[in-house]
N, C-alpha and C positions, 0 to 999 in steps of 0.2 A: 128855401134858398140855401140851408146851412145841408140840408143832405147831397142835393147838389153840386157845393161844393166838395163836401168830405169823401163823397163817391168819386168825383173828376181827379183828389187826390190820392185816391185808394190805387186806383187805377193806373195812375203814370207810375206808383211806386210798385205796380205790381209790374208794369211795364220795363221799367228801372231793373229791377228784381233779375226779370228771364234774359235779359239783354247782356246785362253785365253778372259773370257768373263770378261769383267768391269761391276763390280754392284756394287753398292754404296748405300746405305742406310742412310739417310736424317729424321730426326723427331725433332720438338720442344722440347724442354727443359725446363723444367719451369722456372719459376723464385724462387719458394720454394726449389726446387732442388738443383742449384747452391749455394741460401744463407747456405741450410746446410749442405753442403760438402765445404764451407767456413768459417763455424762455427766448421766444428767438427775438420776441421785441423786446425785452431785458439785456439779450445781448448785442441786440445792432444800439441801444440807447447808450450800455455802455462804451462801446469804440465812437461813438459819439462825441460826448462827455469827453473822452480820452484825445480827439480829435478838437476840443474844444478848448485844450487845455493850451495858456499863451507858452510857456517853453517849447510845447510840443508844435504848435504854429510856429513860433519862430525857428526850430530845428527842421519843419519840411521846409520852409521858404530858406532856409539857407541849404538845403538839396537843391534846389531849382524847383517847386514844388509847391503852388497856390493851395491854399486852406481851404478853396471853394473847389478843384480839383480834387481833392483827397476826402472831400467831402460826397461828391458825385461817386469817387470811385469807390467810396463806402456801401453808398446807395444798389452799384451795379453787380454789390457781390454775392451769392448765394446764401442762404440761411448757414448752411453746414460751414464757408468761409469765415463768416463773421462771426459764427459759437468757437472756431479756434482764436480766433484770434482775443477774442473776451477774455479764454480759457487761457492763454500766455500774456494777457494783461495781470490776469489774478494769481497769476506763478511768478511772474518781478519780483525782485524786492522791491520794499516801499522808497528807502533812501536810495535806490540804485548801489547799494555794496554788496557783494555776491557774498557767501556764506564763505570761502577761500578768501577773502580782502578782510574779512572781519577775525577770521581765523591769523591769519597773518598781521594784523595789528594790535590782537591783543597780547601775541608772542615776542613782537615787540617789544611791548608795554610791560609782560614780564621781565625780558631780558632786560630791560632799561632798568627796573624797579631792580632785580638780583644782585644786577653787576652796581649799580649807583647805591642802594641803603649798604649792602652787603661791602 
């Protein structure tokens, strides 16, 4: 009885086997490859993030300009738009004072300090 059996499943499995074929396909990856589809979702996550930020919500919405909009139009932009635009988030200053504002108040601060100790 038990050969029987182990034959009836020898058989459907060989059956199984020729019917459905296993292929699998196997190729190298580069290494260029991975870095930029690790780069382009680093940089769509940061205008994300950036996008995510309440000042920055509250400044499109006082454009005319839904957070859920600018969030869509983030979505619909090409890899190569969204890495500039990453790429002039991380060229900002961080306080918003441009290198000429910080120049100009610390000239100030001289002249106040010369002409006032002096």
């Amino acid at each position: 009885m038990k050969s029987i059996f182990v034959r009836y499943i020898c058989r459907m499995l060989m059956v199984c086997m020729a019917a459905v074929p296993f292929s699998a396909h196997a190729g190298m990856v580069a290494t260029d490859q991975v870095a930029a589809a690790a780069q382009t979702r680093t940089a769509r996550d940061q205008v994300q993030d950036f996008l995510g930020r309440s000042e920055v919500r509250r400044q499109l919405q006082q454009l005319g300009i839904s957070p859920a909009a600018a969030q869509a139009r983030v979505n619909a932009m090409t890899d190569a738009e969204v890495a500039g635009i990453a790429g002039r988030i991380d060229s900002l200053p961080a306080g918003g004072i441009s290198t000429w504002a910080a120049f100009a108040g610390l000239l100030v601060v001289e002249l106040i300090w010369y002409f006032w100790v002096k």
